[in-house]
VEXDREN-2710 file (C-alpha; in Angstrom, 1 decimal):
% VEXDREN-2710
k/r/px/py/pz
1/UNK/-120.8/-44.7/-63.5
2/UNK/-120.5/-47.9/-61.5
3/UNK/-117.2/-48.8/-60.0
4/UNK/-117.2/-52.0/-62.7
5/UNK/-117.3/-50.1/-65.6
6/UNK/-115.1/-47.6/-64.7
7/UNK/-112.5/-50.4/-63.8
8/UNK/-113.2/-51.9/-67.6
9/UNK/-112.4/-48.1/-69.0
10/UNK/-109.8/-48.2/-67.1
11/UNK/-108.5/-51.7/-68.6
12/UNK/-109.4/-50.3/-72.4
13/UNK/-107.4/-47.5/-71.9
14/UNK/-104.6/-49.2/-71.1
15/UNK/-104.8/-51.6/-73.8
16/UNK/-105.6/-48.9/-76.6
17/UNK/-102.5/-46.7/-75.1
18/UNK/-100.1/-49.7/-74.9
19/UNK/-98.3/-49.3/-77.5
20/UNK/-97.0/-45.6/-76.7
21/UNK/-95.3/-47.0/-73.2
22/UNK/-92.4/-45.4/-72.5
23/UNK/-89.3/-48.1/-71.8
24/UNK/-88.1/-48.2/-68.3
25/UNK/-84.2/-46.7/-67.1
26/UNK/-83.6/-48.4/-64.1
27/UNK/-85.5/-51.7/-64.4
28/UNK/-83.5/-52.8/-67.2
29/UNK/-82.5/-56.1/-69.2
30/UNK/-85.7/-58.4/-69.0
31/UNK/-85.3/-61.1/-70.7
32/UNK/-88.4/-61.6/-73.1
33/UNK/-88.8/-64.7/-73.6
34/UNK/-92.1/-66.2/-75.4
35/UNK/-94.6/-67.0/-72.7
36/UNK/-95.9/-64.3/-70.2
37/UNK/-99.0/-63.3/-68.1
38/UNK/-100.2/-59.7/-67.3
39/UNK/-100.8/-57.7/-64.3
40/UNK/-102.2/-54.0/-64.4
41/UNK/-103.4/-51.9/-61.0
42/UNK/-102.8/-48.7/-59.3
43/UNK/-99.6/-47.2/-57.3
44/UNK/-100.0/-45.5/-54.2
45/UNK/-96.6/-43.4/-52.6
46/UNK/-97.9/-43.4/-49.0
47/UNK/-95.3/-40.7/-47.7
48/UNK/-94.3/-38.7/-50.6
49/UNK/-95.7/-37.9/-54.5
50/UNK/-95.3/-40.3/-57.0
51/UNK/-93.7/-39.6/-60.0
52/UNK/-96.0/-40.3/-63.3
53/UNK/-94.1/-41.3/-66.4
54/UNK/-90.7/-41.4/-64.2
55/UNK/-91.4/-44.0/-61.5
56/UNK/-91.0/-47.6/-62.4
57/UNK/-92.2/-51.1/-61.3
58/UNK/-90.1/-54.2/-61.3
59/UNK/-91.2/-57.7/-60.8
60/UNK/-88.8/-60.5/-59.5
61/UNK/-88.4/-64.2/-59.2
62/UNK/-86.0/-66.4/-57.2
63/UNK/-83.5/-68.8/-59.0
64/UNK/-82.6/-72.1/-57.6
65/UNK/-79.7/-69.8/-55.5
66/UNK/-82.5/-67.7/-53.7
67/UNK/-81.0/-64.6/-56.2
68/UNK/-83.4/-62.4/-57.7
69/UNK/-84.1/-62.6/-61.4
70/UNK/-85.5/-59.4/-62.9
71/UNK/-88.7/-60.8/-65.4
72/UNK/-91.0/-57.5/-66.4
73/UNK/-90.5/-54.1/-65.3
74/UNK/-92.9/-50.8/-66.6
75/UNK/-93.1/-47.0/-65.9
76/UNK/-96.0/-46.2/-63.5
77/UNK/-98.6/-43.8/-64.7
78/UNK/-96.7/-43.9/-68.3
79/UNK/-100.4/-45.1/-69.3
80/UNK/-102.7/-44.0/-67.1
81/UNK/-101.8/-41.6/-64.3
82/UNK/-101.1/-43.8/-61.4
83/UNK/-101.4/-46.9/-62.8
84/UNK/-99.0/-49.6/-64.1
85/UNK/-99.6/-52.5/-67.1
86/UNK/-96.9/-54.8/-66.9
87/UNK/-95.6/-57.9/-69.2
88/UNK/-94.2/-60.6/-66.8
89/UNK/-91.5/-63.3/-68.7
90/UNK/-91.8/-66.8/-68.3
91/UNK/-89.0/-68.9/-68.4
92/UNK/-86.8/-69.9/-71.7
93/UNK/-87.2/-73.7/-71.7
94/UNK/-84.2/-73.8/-74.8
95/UNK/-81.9/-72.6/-72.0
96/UNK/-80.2/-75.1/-69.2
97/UNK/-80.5/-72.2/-67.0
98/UNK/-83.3/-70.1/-65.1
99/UNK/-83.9/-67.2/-67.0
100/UNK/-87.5/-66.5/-65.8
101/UNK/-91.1/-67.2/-63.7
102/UNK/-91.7/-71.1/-63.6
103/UNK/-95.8/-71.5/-63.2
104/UNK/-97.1/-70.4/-59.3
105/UNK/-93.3/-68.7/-58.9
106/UNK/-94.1/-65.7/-56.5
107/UNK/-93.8/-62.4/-58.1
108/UNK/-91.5/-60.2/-55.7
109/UNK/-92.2/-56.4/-57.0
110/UNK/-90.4/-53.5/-56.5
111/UNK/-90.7/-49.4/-57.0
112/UNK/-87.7/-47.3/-58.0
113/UNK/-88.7/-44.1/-57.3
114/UNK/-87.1/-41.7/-60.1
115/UNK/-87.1/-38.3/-57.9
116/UNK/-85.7/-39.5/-54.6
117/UNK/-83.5/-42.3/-56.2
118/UNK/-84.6/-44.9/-54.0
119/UNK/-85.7/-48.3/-55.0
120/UNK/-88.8/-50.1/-52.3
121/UNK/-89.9/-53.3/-52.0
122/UNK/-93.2/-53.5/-52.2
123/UNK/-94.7/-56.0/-49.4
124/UNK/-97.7/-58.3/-50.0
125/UNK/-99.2/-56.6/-47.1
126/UNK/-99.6/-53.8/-48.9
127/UNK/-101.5/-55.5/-51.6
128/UNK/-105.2/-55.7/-52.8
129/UNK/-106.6/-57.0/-55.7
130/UNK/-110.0/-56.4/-57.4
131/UNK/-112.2/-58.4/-59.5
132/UNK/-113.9/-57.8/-62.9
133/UNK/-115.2/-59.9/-65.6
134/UNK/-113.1/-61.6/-67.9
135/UNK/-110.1/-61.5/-65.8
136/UNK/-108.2/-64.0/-63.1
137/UNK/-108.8/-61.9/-59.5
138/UNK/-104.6/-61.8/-58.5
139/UNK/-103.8/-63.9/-55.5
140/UNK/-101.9/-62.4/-52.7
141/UNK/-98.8/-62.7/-52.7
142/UNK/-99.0/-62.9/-56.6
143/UNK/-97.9/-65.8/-58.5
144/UNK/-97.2/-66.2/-62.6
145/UNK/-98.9/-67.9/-64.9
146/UNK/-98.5/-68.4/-68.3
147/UNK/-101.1/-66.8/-70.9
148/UNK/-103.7/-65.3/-67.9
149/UNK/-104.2/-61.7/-67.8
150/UNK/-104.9/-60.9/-63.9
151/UNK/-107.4/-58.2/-62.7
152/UNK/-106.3/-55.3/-61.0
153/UNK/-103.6/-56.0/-58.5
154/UNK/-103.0/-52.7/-56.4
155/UNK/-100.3/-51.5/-54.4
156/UNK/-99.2/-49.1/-51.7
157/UNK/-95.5/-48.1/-51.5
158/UNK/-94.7/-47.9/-47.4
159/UNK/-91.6/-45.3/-47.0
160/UNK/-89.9/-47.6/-44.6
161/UNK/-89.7/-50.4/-47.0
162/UNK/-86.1/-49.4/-48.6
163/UNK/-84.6/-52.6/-50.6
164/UNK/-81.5/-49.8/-52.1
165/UNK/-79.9/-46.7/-51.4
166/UNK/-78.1/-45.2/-54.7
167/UNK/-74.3/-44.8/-53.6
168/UNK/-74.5/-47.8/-50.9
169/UNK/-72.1/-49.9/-53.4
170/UNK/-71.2/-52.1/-51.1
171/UNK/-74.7/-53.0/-49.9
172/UNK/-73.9/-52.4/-46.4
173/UNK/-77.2/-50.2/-45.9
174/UNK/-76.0/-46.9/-45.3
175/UNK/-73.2/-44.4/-47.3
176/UNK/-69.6/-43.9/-46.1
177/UNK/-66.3/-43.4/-47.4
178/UNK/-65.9/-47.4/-49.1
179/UNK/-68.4/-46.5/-50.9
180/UNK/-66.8/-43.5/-52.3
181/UNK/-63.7/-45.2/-53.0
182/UNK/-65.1/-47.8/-54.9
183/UNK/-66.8/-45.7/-56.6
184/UNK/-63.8/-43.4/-57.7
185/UNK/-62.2/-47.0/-58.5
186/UNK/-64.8/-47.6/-61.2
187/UNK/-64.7/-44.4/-62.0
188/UNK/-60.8/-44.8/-63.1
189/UNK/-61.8/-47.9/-64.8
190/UNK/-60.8/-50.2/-61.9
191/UNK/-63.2/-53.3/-61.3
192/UNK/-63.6/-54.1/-57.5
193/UNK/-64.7/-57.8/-56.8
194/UNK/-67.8/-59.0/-55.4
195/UNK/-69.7/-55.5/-56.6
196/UNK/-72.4/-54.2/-58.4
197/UNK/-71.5/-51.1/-60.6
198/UNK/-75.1/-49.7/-60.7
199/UNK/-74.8/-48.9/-56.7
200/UNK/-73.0/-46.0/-57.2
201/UNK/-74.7/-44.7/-59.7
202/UNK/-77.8/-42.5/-58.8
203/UNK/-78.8/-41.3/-62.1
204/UNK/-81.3/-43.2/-64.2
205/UNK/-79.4/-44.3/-66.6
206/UNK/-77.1/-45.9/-64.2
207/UNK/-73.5/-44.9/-65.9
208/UNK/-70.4/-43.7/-63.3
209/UNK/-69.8/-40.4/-63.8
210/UNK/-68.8/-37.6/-61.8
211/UNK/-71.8/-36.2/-60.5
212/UNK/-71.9/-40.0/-59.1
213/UNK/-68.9/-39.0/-56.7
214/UNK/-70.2/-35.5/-56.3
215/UNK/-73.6/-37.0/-54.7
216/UNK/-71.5/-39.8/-52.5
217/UNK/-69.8/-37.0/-51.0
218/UNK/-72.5/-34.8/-50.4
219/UNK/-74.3/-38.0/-48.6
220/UNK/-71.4/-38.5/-46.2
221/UNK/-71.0/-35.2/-45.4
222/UNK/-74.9/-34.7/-44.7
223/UNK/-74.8/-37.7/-42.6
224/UNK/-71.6/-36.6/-41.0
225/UNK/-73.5/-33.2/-39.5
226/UNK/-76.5/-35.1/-38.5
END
């Protein structure tokens, strides 16, 4: 079988299987609005085994702040093993506001990796893209569209490339004892300022609970003997 028809199995497979994706517990609350382009390609976790029908993708645009907007997100391999199919949101042109991809925005993509509990950025770098017929070849870095489907638009996930810890709640890039406080804070029902609950929270469906302060604790002290 030639690598081009294999790549179009590939493609119908997705498409007939589509409708059976599971939704996504960490990239949450994308906003679907009523224009959107499509990207599809393979995941590869250089250091490490990725996670089929656990790991998700999430794809990223800038507002007019420089602050990420979250606009399509999928579980890898919840299709076909290793691979991702992704819907990407344009923006809401009834709102006043920018709710998602304006045409040629870059797409800034992201893994969350379900087993470890780590989220990666994925760097263009680390990109390729493959042509086939029918479909737009992906530009690198990729960019939205409205109404395209791209081709394949593949990926490898570099272990260096950390974008979040799970328990850093105060973003400072490592895990220390304000981050457990906060955490028992929220925990109590107190709302620190200037913080994003879901930091604390390593489990996927990104409540507070106890085994939240449990793994915070077990972080410091690991780090602490080190």
């Amino acid at each position: 079988m030639g690598k081009l028809s294999g790549i179009v199995i590939v493609w119908g497979l997705i498409l007939i299987k589509l409708a059976y994706a599971t939704s996504p517990h960490y990239f949450v609350s994308v906003n679907n609005t009523e224009s959107w382009c499509d990207y599809a390609g393979k995941v590869t976790l250089i250091k490490g085994e990725l996670q089929n029908v656990a790991d998700e993708l999430g794809v990223f645009v800038k507002d007019s702040n420089g602050n990420e907007i979250l606009i399509g997100s999928c579980v890898i391999g919840d299709i076909i093993a290793d691979y991702y199919y992704i819907h990407i949101f344009g923006d809401d042109k009834t709102t006043t506001i920018k709710d998602g991809a304006y045409r040629n925005d870059v797409l800034y993509l992201k893994m969350w990796d379900a087993d470890e509990k780590i989220e990666y950025s994925i760097s263009s770098v680390n990109m390729t893209s493959e042509m086939y017929a029918g479909k737009i070849t992906p530009q690198i870095p990729p960019v939205w569209i409205d109404g395209k489907n791209f081709g394949l638009l593949n990926m490898s996930v570099e272990p260096d490339n950390i974008s979040r810890y799970p328990g850093d709640i105060d973003q400072s890039g490592y895990i220390d004892l304000l981050d457990a406080i906060l955490t028992l804070q929220i925990f109590t029902g107190l709302k620190p300022n200037n913080i994003d609950y879901s930091y604390s929270a390593y489990n996927n469906d990104l409540t507070i609970k106890i085994d939240s302060i449990i793994y915070i604790l077990n972080k410091i002290a690991q780090n602490n003997s080190k």
